[in-house]
N, C-alpha and C positions, 0 to 999 in steps of 0.2 A: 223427848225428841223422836221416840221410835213413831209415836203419833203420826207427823210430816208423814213418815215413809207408808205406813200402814194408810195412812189416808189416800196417799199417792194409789198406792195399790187397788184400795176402793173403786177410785175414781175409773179404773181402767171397763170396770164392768164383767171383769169376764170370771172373777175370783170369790168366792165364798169365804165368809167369817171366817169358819179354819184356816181355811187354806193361807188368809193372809195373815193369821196369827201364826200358824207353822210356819210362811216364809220368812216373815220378821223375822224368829230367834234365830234364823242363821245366819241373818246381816249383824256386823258386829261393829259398833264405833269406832272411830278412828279420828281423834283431833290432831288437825294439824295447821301448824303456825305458817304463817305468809310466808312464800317462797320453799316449803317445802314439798316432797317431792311426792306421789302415788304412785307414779309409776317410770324409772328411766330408764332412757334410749337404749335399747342392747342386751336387756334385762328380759329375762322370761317375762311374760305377762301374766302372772297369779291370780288376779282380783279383778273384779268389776264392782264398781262401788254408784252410788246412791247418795247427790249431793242434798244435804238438809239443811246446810247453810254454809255460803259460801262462794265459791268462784273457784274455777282453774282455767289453766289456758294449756293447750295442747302444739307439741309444736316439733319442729327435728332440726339439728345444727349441720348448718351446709360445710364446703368445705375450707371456707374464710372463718370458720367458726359463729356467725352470726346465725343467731334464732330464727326461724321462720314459722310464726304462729299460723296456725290452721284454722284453729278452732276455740272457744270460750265455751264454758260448761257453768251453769247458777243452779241457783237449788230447786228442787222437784227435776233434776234432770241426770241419767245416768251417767257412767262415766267409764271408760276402760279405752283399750287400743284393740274393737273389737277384733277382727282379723285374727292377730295375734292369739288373744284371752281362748277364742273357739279354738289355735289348731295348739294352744300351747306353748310358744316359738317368740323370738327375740323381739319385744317393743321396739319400732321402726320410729317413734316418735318419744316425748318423754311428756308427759301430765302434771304439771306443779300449778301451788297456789296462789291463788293472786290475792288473797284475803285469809283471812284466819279462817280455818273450814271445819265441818263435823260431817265427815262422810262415810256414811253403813256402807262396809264390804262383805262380800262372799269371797269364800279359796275357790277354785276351780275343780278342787275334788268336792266341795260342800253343793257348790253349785249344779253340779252332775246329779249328786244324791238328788236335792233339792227338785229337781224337774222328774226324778223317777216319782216323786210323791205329791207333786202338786201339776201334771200335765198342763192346766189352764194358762201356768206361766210362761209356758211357750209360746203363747200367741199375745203375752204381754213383752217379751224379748223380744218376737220376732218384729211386734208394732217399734219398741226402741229401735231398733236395727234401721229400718226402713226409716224414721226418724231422721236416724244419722246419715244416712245416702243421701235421704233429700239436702240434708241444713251442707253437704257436700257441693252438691249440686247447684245448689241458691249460691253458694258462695263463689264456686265458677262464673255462674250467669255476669254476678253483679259486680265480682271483683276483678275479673281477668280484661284485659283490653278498653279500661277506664280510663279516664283523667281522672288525677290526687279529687279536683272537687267535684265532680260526680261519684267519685265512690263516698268520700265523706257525707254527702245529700243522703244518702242513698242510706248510709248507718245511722244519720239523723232521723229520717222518716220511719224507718224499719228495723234498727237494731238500738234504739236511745240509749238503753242500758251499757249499751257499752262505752259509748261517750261520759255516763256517769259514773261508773265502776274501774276502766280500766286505764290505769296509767299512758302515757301519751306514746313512750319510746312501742311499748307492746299495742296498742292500737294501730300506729304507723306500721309496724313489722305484718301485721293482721291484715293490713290494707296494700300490701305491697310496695307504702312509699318510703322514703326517708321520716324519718321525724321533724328534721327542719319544712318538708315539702308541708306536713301534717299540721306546724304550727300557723305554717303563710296561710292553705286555705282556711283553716280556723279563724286567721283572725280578719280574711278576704269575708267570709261567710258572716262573722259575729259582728263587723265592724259598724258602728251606726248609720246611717245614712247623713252625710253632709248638707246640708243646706247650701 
């Protein structure tokens, strides 16, 4: 499995054979079963992990107690509550699984070391970083001030995975709408054409 990650690393271009053999050993495995947790709400934020298969969804509980999903996370794609993991300080959101997962993490003191010895990876965190602003960003654009089936189009054309991967109650919460809103235009959208 470390393969996934080390390859990931490849890919980035900016990393020498060592350097991505030294970074591997400091990400360490971590299985974890559907619905468990990486990282929750309130909780220091220690790790930043490295999904190699799997799913999470990232989200914070309002004050009706109801989820409000942010973000989805699959594999070849990092994972933490950056903000946080940089200044050390209470996860404002929580990160759990939506699949059974194997995701390499770093401690945040490993991680410190880790960039005195491998400089290059700094400009592969700082490209994740900018990453996560943008898919921020995108998600503003496309999710805020929509109708239920304009934004469902919109995760069809551009986000399909999530239509195939993630349960309906947590894609509706993702989208801003009810779940019942989520099934009508689904099945508004999927419905055959009548003759």
């Amino acid at each position: 499995m470390t393969n996934v990650f080390e390859n990931y690393l490849s890919s980035t271009g900016g990393l020498l054979a060592d350097e991505i053999n030294l970074s591997a050993q400091f990400f360490k495995p971590l299985n974890l079963k559907k619905g468990d947790f990486f990282i929750r709400e309130g909780e220091i934020c220690r790790h930043i992990g490295f999904i190699v298969s799997g799913a999470v969804k990232a989200y914070a509980i309002d004050d009706e107690g109801k989820e409000n999903i942010t973000c989805f996370k699959f594999e070849n794609e990092f994972v933490t509550s950056f903000p946080e993991f940089m200044m050390q300080e209470k996860s404002r959101r929580s990160i759990r699984t939506v699949e059974d997962s194997v995701i390499y993490r770093i401690s945040y003191p490993d991680y410190q070391h880790l960039l005195g010895q491998v400089t290059a990876l700094n400009r592969v965190i700082k490209s994740v970083i900018e990453q996560e602003y943008n898919q921020k960003e995108r998600y503003m654009l496309n999710y805020n001030n929509r109708s239920a089936v304009d934004k469902y189009r919109h995760v069809l054309s551009h986000e399909p995975m999530l239509v195939q991967r993630i349960a309906t109650q947590d894609l509706a919460s993702y989208l801003g709408i009810t779940q019942r809103s989520l099934t009508r235009v689904k099945g508004q959208i999927h419905k055959p054409n009548v003759l």
